[in-house]
VOSESE-890281 format. One line per 8 residues: number of its first residue (from 0); their letters; for each residue x, y, z of N, C-alpha, C. Coordinates in Angstrom, 2 decimals, padded with zeros to 5 digits. Last residue first. Layout:
NUM	A	X:Y:Z:X:Y:Z:X:Y:Z ~ ...
This chain:
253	XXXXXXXX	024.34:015.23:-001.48:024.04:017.03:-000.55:023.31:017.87:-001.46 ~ 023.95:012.04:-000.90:024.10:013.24:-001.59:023.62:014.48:-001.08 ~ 024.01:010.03:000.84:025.16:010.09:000.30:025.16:011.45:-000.98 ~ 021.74:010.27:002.06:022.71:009.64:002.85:024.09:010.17:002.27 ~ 019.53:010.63:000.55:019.94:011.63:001.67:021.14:011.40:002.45 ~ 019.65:007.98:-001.40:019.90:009.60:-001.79:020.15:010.85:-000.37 ~ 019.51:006.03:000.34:020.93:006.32:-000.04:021.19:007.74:-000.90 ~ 016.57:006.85:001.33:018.02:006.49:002.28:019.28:006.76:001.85
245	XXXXXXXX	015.33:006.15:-000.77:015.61:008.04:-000.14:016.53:007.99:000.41 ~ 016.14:003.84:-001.80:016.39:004.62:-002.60:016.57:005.97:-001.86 ~ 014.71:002.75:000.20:016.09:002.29:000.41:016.90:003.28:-000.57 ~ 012.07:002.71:000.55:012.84:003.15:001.02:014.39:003.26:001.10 ~ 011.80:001.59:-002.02:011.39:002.98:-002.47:012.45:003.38:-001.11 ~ 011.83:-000.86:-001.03:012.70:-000.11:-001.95:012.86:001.17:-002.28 ~ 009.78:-001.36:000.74:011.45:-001.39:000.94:012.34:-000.63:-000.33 ~ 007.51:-000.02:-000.72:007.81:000.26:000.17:009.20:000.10:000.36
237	XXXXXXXX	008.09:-002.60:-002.44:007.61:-001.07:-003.24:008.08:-000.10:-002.40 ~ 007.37:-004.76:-001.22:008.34:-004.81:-001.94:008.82:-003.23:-002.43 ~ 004.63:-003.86:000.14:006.23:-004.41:000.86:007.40:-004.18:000.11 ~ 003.03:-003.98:-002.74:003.35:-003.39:-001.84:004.51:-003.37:-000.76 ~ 002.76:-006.98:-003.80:003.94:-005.35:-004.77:003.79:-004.53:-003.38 ~ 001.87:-008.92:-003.50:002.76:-008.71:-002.24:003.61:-007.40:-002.90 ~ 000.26:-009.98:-005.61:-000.33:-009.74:-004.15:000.62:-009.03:-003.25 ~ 002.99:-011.95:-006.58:001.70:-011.91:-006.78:001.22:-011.16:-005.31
229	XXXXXXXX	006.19:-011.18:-005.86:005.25:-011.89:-005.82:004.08:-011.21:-005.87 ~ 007.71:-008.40:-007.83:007.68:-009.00:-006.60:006.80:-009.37:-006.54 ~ 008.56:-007.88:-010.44:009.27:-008.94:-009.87:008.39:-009.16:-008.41 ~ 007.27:-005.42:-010.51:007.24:-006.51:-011.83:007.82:-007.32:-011.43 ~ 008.21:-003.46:-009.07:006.41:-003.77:-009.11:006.84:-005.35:-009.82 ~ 010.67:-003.36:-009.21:010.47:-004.13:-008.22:008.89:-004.46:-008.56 ~ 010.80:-002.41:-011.79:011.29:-003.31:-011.90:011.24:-003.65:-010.69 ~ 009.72:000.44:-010.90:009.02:-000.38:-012.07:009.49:-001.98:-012.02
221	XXXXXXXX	011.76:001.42:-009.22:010.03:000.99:-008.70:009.31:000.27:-009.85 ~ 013.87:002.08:-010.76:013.83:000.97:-009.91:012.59:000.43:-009.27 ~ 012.63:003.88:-012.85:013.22:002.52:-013.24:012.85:001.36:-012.00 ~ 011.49:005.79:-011.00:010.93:005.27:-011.95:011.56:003.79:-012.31 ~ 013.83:006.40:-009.35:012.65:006.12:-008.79:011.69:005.29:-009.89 ~ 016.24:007.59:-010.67:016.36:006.50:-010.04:014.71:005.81:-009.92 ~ 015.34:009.96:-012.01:016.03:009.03:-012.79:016.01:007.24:-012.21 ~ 014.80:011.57:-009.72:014.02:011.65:-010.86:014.93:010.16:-011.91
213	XXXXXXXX	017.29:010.86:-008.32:015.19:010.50:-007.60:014.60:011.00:-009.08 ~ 018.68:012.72:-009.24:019.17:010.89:-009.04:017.62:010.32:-009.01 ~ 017.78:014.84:-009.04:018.01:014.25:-010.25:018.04:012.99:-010.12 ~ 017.37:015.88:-006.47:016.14:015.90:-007.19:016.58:014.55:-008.40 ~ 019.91:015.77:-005.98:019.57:014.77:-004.99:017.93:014.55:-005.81 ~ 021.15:017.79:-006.88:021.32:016.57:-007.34:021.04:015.53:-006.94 ~ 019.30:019.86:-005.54:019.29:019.37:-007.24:020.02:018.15:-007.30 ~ 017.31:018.51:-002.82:018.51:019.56:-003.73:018.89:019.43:-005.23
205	XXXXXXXX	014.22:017.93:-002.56:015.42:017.67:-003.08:015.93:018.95:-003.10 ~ 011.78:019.30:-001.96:012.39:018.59:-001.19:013.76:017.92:-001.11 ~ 010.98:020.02:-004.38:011.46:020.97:-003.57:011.97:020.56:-002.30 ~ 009.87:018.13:-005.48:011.33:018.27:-006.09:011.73:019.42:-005.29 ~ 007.56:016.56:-005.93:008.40:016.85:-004.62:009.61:017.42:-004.57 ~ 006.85:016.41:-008.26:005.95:017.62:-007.30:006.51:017.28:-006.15 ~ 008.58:014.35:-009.52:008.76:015.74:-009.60:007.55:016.70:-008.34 ~ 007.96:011.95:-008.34:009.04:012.57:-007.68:008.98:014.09:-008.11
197	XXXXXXXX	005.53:011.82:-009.30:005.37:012.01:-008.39:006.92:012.91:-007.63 ~ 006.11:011.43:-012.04:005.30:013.00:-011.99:005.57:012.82:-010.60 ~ 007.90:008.63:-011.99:008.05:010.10:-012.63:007.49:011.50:-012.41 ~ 006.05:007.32:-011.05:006.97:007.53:-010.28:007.34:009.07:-010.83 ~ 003.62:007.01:-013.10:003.42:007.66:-011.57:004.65:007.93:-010.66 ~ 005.37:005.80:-015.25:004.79:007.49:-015.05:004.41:007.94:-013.62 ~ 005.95:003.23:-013.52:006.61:004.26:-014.46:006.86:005.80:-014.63 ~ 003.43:002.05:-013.15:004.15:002.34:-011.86:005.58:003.69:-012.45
189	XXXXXXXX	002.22:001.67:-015.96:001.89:002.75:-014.71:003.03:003.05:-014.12 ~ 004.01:-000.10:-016.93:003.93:001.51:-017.40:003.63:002.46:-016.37 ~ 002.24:-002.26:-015.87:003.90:-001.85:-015.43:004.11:-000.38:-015.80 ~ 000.35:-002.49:-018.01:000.50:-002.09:-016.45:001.60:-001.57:-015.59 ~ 002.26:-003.12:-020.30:001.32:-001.38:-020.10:001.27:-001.47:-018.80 ~ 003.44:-005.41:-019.63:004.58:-004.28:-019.86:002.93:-003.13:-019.00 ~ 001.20:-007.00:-017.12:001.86:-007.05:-018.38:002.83:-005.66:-018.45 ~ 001.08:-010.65:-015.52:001.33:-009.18:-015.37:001.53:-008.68:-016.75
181	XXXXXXXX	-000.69:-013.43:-014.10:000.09:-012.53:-015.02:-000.01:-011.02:-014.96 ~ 001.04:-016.27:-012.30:000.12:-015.38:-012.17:000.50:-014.22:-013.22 ~ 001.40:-019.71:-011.59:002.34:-018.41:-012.19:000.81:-017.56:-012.15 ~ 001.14:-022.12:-008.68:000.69:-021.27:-009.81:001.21:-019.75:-010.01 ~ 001.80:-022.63:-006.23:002.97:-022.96:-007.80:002.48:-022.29:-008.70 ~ 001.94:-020.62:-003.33:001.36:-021.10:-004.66:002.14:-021.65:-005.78 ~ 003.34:-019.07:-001.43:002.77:-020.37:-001.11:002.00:-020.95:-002.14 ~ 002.98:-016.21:-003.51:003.81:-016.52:-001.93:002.94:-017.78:-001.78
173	XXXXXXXX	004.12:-016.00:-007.09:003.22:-016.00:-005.53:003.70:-016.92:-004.47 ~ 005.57:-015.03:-009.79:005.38:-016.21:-008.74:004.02:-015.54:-007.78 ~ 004.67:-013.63:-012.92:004.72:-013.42:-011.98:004.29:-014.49:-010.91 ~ 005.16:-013.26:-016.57:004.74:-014.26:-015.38:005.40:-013.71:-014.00 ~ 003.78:-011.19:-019.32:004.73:-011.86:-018.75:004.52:-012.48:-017.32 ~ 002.37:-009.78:-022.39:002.12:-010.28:-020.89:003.88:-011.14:-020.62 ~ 000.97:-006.75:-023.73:002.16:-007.48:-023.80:002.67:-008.39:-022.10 ~ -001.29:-006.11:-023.26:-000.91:-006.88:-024.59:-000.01:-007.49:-024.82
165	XXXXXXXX	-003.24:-004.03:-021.73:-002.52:-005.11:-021.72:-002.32:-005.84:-022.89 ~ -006.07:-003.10:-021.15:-005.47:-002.74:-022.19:-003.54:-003.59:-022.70 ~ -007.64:-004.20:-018.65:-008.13:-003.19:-020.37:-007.06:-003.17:-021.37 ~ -005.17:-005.39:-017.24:-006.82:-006.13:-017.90:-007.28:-005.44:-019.10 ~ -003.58:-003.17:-017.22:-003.09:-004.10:-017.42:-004.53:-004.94:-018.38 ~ -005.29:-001.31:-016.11:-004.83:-000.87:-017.32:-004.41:-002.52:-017.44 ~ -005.28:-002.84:-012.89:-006.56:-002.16:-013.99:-006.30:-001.75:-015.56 ~ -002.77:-002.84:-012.63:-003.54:-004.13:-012.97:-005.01:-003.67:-013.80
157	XXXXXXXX	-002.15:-000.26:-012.32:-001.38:-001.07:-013.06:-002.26:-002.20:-013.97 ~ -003.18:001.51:-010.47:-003.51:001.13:-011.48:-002.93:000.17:-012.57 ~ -002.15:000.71:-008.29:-003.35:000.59:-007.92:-003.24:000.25:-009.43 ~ 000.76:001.35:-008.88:000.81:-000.16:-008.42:-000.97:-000.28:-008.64 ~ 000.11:004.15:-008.88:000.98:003.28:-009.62:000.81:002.18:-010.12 ~ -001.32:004.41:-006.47:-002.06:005.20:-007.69:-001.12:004.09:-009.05 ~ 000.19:003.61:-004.72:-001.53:003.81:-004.01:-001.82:004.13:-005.83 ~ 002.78:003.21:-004.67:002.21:002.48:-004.45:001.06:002.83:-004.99
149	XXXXXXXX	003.12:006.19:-005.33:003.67:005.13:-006.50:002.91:003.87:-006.19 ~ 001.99:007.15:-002.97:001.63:007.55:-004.63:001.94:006.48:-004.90 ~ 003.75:006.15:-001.23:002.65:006.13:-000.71:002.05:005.84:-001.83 ~ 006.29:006.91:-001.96:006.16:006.02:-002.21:004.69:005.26:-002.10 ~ 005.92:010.22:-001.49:006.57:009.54:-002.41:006.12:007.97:-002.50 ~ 005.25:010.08:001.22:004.37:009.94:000.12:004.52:009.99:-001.13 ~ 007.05:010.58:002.43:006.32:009.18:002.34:006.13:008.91:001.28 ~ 007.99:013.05:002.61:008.61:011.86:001.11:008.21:010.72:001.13
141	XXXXXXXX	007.01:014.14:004.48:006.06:014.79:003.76:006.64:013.33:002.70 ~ 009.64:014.08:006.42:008.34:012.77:006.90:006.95:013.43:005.28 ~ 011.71:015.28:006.47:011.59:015.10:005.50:010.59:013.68:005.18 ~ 013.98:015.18:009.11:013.46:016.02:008.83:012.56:016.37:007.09 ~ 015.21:013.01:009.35:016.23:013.74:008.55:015.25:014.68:008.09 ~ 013.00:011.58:011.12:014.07:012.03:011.67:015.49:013.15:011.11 ~ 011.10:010.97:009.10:011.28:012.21:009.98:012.52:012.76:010.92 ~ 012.82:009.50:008.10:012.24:010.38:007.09:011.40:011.53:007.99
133	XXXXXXXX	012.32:006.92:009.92:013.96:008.60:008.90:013.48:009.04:008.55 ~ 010.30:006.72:010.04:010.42:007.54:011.25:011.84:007.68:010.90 ~ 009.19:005.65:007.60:008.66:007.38:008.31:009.32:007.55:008.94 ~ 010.57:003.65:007.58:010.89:004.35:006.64:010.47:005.67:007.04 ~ 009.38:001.80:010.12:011.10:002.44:010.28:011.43:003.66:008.79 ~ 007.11:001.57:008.99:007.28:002.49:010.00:008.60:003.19:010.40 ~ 006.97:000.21:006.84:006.96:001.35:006.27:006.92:002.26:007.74 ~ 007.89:-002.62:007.26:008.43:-001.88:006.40:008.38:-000.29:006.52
125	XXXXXXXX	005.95:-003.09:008.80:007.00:-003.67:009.58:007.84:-002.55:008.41 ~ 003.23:-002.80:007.60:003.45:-002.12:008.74:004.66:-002.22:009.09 ~ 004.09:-004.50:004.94:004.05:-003.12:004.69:004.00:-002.26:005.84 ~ 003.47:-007.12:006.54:005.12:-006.57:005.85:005.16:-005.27:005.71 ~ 001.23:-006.51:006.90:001.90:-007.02:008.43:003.17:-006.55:007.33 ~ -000.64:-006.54:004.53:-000.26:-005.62:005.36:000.37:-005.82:006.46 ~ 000.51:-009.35:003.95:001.15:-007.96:003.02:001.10:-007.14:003.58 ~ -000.72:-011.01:005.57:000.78:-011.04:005.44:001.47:-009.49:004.69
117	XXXXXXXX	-003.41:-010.36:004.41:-002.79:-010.41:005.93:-001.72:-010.01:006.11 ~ -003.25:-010.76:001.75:-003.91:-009.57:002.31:-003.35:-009.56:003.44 ~ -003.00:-013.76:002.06:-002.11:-012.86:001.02:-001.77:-011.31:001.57 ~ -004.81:-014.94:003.27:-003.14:-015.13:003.89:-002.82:-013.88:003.18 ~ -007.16:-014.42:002.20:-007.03:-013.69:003.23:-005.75:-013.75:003.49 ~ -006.38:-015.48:-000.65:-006.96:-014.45:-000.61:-006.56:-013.64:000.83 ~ -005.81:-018.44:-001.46:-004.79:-017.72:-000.33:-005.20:-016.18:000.09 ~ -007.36:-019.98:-002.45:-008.10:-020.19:-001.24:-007.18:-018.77:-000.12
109	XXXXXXXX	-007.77:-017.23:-004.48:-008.53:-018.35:-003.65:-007.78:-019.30:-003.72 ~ -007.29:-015.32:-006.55:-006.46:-015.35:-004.94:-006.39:-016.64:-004.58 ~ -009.26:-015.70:-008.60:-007.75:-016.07:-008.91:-006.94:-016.50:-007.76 ~ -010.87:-014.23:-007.71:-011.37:-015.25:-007.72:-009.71:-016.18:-007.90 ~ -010.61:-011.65:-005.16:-010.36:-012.00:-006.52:-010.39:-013.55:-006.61 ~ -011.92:-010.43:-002.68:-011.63:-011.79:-002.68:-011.56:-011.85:-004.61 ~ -012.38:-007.43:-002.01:-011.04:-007.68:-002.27:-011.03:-009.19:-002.58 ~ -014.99:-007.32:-001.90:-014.62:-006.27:-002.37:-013.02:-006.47:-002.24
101	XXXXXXXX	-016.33:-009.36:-000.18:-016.27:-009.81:-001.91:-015.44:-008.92:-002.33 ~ -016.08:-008.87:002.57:-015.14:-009.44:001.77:-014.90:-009.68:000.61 ~ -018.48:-007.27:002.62:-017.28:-006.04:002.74:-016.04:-007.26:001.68 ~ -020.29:-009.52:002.34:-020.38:-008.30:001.38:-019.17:-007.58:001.07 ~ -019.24:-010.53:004.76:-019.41:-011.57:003.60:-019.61:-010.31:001.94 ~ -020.19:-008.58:006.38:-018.95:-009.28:006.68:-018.80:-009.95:004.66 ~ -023.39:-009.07:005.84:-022.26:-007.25:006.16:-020.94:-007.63:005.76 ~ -023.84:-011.66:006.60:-023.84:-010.80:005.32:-023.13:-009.79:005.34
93	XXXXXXXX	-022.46:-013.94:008.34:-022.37:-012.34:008.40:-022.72:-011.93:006.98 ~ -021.56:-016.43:007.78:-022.58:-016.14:008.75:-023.07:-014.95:008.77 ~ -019.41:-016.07:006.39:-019.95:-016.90:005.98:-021.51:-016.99:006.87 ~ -017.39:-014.79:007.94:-018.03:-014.29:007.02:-019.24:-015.19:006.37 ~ -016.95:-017.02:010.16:-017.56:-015.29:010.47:-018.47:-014.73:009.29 ~ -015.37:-018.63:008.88:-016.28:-019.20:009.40:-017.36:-018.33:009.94 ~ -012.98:-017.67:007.62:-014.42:-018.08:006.65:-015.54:-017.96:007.46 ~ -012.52:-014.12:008.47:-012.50:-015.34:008.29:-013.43:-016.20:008.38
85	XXXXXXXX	-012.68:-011.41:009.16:-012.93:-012.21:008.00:-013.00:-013.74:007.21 ~ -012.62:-010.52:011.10:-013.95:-010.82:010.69:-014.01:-011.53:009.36 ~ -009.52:-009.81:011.01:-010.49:-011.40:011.68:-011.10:-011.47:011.21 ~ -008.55:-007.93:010.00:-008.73:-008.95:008.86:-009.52:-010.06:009.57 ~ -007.49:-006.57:011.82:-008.77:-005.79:011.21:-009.30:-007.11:010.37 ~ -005.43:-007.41:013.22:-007.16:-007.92:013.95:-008.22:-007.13:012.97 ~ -003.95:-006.09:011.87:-003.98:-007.64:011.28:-005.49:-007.93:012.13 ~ -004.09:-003.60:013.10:-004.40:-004.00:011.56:-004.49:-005.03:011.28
77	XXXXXXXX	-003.20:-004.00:015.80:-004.49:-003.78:015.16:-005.27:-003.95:013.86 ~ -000.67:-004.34:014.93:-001.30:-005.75:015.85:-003.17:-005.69:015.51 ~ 000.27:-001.76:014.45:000.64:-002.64:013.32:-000.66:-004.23:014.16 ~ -000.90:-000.22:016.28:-001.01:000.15:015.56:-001.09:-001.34:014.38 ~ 001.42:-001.31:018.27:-000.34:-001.76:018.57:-001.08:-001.40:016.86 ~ 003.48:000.00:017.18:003.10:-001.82:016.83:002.00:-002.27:017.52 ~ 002.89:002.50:017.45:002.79:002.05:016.27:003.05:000.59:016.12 ~ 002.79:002.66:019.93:001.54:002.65:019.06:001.49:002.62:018.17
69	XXXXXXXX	005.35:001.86:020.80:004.73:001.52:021.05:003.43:001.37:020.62 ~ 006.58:004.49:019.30:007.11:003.05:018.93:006.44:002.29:019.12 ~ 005.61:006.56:021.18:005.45:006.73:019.60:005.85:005.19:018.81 ~ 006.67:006.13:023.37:005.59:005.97:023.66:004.98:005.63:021.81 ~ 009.57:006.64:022.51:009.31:005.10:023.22:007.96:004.73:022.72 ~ 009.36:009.86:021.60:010.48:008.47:021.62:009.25:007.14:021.21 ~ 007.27:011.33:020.08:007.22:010.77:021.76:008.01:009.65:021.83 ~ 007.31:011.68:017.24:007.41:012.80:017.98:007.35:012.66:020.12
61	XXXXXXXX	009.06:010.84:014.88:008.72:010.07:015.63:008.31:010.58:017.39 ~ 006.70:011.80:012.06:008.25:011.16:012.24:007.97:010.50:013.93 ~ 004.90:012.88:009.83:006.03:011.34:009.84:006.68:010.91:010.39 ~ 002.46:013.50:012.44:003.14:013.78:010.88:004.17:012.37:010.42 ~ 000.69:013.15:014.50:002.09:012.78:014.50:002.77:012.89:013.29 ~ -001.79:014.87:014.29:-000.68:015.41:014.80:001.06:014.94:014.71 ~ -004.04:014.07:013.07:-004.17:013.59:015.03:-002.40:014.08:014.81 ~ -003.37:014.73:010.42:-004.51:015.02:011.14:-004.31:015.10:012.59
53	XXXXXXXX	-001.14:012.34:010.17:-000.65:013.75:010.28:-002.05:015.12:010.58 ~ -002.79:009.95:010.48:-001.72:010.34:011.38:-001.30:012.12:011.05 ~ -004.60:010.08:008.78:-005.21:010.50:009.53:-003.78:011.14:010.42 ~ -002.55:009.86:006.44:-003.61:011.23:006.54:-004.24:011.49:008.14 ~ -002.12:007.29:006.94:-000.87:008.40:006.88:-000.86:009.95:007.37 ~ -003.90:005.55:006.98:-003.44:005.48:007.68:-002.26:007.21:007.93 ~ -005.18:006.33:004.04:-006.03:006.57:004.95:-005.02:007.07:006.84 ~ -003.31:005.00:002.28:-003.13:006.43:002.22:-003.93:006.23:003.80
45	XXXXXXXX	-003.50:001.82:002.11:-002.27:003.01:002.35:-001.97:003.72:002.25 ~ -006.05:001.33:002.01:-005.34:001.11:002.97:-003.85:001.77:003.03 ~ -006.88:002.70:-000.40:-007.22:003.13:000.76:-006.70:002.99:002.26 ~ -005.44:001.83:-002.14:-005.03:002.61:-002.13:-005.46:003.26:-000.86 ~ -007.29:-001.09:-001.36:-005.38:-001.20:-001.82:-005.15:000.19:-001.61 ~ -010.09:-000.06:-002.89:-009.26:-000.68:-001.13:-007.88:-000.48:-000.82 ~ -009.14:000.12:-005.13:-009.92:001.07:-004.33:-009.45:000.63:-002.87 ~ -008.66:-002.82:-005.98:-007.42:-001.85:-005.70:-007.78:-000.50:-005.28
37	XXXXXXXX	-010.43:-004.22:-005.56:-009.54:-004.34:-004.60:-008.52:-003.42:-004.55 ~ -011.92:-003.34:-007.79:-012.53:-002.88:-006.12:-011.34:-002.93:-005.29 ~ -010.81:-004.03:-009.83:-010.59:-002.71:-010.39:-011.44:-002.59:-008.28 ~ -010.97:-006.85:-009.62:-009.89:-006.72:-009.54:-010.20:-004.92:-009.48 ~ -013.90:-007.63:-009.77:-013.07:-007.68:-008.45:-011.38:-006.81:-007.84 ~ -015.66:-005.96:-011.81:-014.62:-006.70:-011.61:-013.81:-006.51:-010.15 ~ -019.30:-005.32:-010.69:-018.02:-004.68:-011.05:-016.89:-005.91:-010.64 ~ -021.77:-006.33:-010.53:-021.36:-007.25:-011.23:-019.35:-006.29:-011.68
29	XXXXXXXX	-023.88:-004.83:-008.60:-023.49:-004.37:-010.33:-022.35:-005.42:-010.53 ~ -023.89:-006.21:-006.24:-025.00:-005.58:-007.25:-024.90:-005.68:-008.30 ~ -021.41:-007.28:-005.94:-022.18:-007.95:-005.87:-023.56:-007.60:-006.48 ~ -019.62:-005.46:-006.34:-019.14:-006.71:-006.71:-020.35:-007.21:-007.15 ~ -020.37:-003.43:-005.02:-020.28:-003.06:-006.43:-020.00:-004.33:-006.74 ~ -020.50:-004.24:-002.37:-021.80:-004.12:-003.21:-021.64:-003.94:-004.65 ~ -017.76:-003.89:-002.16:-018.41:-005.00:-002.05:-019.74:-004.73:-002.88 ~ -016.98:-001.03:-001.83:-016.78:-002.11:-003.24:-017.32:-003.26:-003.24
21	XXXXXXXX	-018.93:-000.55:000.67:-019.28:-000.08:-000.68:-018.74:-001.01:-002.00 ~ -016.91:-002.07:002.21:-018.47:-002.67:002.07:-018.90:-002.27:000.56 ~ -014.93:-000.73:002.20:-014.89:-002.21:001.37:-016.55:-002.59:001.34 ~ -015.49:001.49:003.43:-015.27:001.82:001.85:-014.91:000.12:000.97 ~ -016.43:000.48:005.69:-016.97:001.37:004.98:-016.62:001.08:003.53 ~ -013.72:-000.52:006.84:-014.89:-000.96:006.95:-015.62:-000.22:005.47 ~ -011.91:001.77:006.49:-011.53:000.84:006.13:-012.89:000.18:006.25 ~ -013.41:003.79:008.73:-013.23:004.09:007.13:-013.03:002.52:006.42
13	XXXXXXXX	-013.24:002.53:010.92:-014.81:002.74:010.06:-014.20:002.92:009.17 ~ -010.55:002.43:011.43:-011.63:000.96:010.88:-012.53:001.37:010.56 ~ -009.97:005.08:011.83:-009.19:004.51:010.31:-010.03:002.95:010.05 ~ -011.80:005.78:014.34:-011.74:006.38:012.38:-011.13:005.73:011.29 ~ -010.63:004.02:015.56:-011.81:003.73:015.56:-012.15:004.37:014.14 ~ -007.80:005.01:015.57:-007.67:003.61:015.47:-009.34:003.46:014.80 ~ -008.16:007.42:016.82:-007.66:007.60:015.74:-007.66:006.24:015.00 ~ -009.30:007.14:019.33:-010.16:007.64:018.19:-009.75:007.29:016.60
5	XXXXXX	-006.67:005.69:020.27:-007.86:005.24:020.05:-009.20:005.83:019.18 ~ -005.44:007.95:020.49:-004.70:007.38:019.15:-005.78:006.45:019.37 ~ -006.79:010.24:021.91:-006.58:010.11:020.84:-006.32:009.07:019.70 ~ -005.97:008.44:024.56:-007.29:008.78:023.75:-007.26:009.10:022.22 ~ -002.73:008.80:024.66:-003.75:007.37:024.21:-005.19:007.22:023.75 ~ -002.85:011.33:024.91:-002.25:010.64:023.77:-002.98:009.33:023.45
């Protein structure tokens, strides 16, 4: 077990490595917007982890009591040591390092860029492990990815449509900043439609009235958490809610 979940640790940082370097160069070669790399990353970091897990066997739920709890907060301890290299004093010495970081440092973030990133994935590990492991436990670890989507494709594209095509703007706080930050309706749209198609290709996972509420519920309420929750931090927010929605649909409907 422990071999494994060390392979499994060493695959999910090359990948994660890897695929920021690449947006990095796109930053830095070709002059691609920061904002349309970070969210390549953004989706990468919260699919990659899920895929490999149900690859190396543990699907969603929680298949070795104790031992399964345990690697998933090495799991969660690991991820935040993924963000060291990043700090100034490393990257700043490290081309490789300094390359991989352009591929999420939005100029807007600065100086809170790495806090932001840090803190979000430490909320989204603390959030989204107790959500797999009901969701396996009520036999039904595949509805991650319910929220996985909405996040990874929703939330990814939001801001990208938002910049292109955006028109109708409104203000969004941030965590340790006075500065307002902007969002608009079309982006928001995303999170919208992606809830919508997503709950439906799971609809076999529902019972019908449990399909319906999740077809009705998911969209609204994931749209209106994307759009309220601090700058940088839609994920966590997206996650708790999303979980809180399967919870009271499996909880209280048959």
């Amino acid at each position: 077990m422990i071999v494994g979940f060390l392979i499994e640790m060493m695959v999910k940082m090359g990948i994660f490595y890897f695929i920021m370097y690449l947006t990095g160069l796109l930053v830095v070669k070709k002059g691609v917007k920061v904002n349309y790399t970070r969210k390549i990353n953004h989706f990468t970091l919260l699919v990659v982890p899920f895929l490999l897990g149900m690859i190396f066997g543990k699907g969603g739920g929680s298949s070795d009591g104790g031992f399964d709890i345990i690697m998933k907060i090495v799991g969660l301890l690991s991820g935040l040591l993924f963000f060291v290299i990043f700090l100034k004093p490393i990257r700043e010495r490290v081309g490789f390092i300094k390359t991989t970081f352009s591929g999420i440092d939005r100029p807007e973030d600065r100086p809170y860029t790495l806090i932001w990133m840090t803190t979000q994935t430490a909320a989204n590990y603390i959030i989204a492990i107790p959500v797999a492991m009901y969701l396996g436990f009520i036999d039904r670890p595949e509805l991650i990815f319910i929220i996985i989507l909405i996040n990874g494709i929703g939330d990814g594209l939001a801001e990208p449509v938002g910049i292109r095509f955006g028109k109708h703007k409104y203000q969004t706080s941030a965590l340790f900043a006075k500065r307002k930050y902007v969002r608009s309706i079309e982006g928001s749209a995303c999170v919208f439609i992606t809830s919508f198609i997503v709950v439906i290709l799971f609809f076999s996972s529902f019972s019908t009235i449990q399909f319906i509420v999740a077809l009705i519920s998911f969209p609204i309420i994931m749209t209106l958490a994307e759009a309220k929750a601090p700058h940088t931090w839609d994920n966590p927010f997206l996650f708790a809610i999303g979980g809180i929605i399967l919870f009271v649909i499996f909880q209280f409907l048959r």
